[in-house]
BAFI-3210 file (N, C-alpha, C; in Angstrom, 3 decimals, decimal comma, padded with zeros to 6 digits):
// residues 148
n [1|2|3|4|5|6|7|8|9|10|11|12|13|14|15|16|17|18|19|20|21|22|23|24|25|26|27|28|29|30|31|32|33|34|35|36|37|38|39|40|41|42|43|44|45|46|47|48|49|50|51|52|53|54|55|56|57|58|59|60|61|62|63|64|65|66|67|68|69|70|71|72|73|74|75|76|77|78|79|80|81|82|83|84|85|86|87|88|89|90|91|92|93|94|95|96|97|98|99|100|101|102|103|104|105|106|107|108|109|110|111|112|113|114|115|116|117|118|119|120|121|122|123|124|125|126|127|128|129|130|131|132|133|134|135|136|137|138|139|140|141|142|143|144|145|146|147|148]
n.u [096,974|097,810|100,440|100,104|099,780|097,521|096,507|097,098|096,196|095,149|095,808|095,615|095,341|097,418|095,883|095,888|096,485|094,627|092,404|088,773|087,272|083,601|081,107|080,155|077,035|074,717|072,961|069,977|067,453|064,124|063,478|062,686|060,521|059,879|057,203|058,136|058,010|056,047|056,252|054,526|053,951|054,436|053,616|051,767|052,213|051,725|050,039|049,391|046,696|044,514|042,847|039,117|036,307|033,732|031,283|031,592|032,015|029,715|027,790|029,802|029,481|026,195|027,036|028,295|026,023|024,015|025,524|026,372|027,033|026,191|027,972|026,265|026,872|028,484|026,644|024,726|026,858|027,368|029,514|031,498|033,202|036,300|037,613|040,446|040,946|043,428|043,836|044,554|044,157|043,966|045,421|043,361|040,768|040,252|039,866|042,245|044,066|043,457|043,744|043,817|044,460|044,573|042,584|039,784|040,536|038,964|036,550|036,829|034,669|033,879|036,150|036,252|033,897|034,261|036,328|035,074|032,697|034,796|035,850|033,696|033,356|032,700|034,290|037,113|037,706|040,726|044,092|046,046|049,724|051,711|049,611|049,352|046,707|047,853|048,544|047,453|047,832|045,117|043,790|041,319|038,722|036,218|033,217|032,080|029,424|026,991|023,047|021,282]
n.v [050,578|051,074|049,864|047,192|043,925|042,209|038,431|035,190|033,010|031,074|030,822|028,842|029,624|029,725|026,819|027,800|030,549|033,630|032,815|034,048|033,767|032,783|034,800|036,236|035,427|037,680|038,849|040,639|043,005|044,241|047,377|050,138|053,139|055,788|058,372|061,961|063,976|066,207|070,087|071,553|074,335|075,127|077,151|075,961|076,154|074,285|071,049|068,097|066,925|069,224|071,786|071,912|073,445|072,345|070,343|071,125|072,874|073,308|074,099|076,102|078,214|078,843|079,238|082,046|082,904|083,533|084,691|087,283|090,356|093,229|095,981|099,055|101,733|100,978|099,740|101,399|103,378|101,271|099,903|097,099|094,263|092,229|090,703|089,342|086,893|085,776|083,426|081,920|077,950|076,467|073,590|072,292|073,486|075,660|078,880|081,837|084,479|085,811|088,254|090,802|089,865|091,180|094,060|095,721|099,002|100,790|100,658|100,342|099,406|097,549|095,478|095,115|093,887|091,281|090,231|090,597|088,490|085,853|085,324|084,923|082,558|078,775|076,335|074,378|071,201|069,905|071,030|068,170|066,689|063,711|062,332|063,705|066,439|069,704|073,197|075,633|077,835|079,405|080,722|083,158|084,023|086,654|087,975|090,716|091,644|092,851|092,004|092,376]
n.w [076,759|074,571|072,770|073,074|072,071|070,297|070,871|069,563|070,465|073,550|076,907|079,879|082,832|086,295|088,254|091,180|091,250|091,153|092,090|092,879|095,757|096,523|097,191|100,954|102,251|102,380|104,633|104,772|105,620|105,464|103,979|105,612|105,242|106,424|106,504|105,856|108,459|108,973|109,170|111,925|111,809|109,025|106,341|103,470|099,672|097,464|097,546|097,999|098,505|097,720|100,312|100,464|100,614|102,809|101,489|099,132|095,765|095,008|097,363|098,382|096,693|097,642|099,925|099,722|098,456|099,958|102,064|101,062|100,614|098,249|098,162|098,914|097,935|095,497|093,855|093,154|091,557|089,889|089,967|088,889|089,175|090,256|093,276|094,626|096,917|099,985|101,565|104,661|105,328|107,858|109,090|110,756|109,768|110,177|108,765|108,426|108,681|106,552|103,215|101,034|097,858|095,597|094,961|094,222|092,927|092,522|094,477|097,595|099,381|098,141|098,608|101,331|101,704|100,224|102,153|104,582|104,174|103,591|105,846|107,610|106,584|107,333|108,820|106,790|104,955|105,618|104,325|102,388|103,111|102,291|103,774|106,128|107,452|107,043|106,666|104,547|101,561|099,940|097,342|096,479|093,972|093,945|092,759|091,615|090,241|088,509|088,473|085,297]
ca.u [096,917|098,680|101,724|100,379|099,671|096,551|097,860|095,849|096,152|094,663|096,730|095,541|096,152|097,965|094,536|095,811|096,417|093,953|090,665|087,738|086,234|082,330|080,646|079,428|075,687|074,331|071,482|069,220|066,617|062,987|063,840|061,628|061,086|058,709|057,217|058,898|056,989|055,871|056,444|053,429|053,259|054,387|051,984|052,518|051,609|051,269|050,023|049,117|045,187|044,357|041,878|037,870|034,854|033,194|030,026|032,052|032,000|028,287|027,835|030,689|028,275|025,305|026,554|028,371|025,348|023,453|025,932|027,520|026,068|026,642|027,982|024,991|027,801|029,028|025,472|024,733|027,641|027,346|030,819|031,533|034,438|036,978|038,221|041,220|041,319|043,780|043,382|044,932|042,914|044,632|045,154|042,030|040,182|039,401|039,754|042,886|045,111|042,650|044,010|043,877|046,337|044,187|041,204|039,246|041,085|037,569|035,548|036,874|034,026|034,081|037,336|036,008|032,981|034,877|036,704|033,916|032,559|035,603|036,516|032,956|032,816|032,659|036,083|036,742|038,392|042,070|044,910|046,783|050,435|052,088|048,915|048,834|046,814|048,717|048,004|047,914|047,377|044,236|043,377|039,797|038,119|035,120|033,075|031,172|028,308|025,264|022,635|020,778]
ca.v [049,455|051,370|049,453|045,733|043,253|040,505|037,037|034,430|031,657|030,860|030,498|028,686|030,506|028,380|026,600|028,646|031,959|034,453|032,295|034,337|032,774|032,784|036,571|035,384|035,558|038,893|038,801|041,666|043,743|045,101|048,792|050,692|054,602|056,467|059,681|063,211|064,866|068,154|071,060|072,152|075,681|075,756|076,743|074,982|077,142|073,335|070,172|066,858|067,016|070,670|072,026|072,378|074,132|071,368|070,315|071,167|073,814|074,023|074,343|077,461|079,302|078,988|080,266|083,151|084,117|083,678|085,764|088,504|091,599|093,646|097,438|100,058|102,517|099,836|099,552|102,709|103,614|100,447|099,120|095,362|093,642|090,850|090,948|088,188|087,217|084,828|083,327|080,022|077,229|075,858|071,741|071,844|073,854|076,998|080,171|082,408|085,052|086,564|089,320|090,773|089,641|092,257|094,136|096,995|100,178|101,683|100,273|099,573|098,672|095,751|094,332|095,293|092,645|090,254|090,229|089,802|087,261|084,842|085,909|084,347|080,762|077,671|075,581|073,772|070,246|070,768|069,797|066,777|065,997|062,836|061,692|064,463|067,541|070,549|074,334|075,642|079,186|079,357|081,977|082,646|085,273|087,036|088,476|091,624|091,557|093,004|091,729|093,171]
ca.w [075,866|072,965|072,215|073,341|070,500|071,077|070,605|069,002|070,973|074,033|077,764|080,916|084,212|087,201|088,917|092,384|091,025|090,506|092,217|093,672|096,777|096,532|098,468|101,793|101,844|103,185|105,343|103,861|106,273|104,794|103,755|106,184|104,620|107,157|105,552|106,234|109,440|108,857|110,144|111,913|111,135|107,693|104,950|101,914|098,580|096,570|098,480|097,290|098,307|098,616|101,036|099,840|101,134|103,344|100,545|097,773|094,745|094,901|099,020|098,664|095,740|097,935|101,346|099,165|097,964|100,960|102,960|100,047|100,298|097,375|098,795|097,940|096,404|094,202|093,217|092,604|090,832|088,841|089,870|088,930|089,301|090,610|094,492|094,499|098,323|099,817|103,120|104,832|105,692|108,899|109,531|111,516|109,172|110,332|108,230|109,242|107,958|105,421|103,159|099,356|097,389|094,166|095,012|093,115|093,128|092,400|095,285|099,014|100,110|097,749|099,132|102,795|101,638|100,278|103,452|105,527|103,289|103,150|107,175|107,769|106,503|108,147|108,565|105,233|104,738|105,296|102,711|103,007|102,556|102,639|104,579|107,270|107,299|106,558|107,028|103,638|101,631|099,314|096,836|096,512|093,261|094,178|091,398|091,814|088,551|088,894|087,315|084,070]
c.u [097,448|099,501|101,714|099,376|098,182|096,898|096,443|095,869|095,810|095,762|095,756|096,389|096,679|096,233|094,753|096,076|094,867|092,425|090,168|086,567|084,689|082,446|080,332|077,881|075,697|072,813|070,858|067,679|065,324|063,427|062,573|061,534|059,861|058,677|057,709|057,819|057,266|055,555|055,134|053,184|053,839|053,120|052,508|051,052|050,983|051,133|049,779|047,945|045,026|042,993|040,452|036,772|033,785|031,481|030,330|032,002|030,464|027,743|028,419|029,473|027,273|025,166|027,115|027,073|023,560|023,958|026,767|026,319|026,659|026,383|026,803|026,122|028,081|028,020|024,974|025,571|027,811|029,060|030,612|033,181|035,312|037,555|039,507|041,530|042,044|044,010|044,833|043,827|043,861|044,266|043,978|040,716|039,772|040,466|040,658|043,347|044,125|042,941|043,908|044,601|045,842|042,980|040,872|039,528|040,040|036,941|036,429|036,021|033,999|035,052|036,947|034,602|033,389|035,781|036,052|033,620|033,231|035,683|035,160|032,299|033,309|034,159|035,908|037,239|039,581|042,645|045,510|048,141|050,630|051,465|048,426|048,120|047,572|047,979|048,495|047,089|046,215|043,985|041,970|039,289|036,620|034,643|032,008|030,914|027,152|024,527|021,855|019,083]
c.v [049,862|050,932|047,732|045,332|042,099|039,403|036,087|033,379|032,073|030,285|030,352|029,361|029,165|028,691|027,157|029,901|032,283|033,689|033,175|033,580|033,389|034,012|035,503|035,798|036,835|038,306|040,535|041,778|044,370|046,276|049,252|052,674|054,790|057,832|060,826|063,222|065,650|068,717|071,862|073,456|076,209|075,910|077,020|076,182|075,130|071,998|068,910|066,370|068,225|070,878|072,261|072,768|072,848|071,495|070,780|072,700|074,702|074,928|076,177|078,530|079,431|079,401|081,625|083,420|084,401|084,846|087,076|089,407|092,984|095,238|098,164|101,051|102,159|099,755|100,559|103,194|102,607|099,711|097,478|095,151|092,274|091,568|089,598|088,207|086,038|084,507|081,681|079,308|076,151|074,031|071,535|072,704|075,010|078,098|081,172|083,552|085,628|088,641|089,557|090,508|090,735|092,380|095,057|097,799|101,034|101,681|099,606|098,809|097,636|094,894|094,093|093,924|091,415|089,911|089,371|088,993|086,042|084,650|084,883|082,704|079,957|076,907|074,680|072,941|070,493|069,660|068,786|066,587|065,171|061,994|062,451|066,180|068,717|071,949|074,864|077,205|078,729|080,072|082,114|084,141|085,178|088,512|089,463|091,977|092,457|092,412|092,821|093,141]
c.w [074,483|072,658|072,639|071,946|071,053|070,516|070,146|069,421|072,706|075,538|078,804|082,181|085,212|087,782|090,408|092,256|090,871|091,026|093,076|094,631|096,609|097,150|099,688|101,787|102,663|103,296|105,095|105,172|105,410|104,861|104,742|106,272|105,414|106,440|106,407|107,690|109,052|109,676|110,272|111,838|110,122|106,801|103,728|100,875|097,941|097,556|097,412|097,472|098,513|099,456|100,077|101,100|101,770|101,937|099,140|096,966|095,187|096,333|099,196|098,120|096,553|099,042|101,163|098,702|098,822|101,877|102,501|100,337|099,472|098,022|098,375|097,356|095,564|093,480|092,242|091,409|089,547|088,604|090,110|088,951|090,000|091,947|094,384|095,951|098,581|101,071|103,436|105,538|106,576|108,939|110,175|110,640|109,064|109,245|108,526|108,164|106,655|104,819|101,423|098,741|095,905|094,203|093,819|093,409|093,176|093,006|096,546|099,168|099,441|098,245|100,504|102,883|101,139|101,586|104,441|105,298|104,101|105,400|107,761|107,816|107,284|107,838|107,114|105,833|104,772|104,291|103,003|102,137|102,857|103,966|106,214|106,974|107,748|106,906|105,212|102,799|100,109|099,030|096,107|095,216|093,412|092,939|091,395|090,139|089,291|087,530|086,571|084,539]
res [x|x|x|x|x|x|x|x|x|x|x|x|x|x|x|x|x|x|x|x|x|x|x|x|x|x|x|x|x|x|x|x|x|x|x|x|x|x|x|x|x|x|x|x|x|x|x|x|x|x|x|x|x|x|x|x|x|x|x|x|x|x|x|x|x|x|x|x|x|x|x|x|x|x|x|x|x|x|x|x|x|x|x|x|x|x|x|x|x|x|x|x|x|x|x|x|x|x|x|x|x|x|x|x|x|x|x|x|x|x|x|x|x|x|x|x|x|x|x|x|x|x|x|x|x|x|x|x|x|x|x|x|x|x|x|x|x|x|x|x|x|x|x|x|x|x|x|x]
***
């Protein structure tokens, strides 16, 4: 358009040039988006409900400290510390694959009880994506205190 001029007056086109016939109507279908299927033996690090301890927060604390048994060397010695254990908690719930992901360099037997521990509980709630449960990995800190 570099070298054309605009004109100041106003020109009718011929009435058979240049006409656009109407669209024809489109007939239009409901969009129907079904969710992904998943792949049953992936395990998802991030979900969209994650798995819990059937009875909740409180339920977990009370059959840990029903079924922890604090090593007697650890005792003795007066070792405290953090076990970081990280398990999966399978679509049906049960408990699998249980391993340290950062124990106490100072105390086996503490990781060998957290172990047992976690290796022990009852199936949890599994996670849920996109409406189906999922198999999914869960990292669990166990807190060796003694008390005063």
């Amino acid at each position: 358009m570099k070298d054309k001029v605009i004109g100041s007056e106003n020109k009718e086109g011929k009435p058979d040039e240049g006409e656009v016939a109407p669209p024809a109507p489109v007939e239009t279908q409901p969009a129907v988006i079904d969710a992904p299927k998943e792949d049953g033996n992936k395990i998802y690090t991030v979900v969209q409900k994650n798995a819990a301890f059937k009875g909740g927060q409180e339920a977990m604390l009370k059959f840990m400290r029903r079924n922890f048994k604090y090593p007697r060397q650890a005792q003795k010695m007066h070792i405290t510390g953090k076990v970081y254990v990280r398990f999966v908690v399978r679509k049906n719930g049960a408990i699998e694959d249980v391993t340290i992901l950062k124990g106490m360099a100072n105390c086996n037997d503490c990781n060998e009880e957290a172990l047992r521990v976690v290796r022990m509980m009852p199936a949890w709630t599994p996670a849920e994506q996109n409406g189906n449960a999922v198999n999914v990995y869960f990292s669990l800190p166990i807190v060796f205190q003694l008390e005063d």
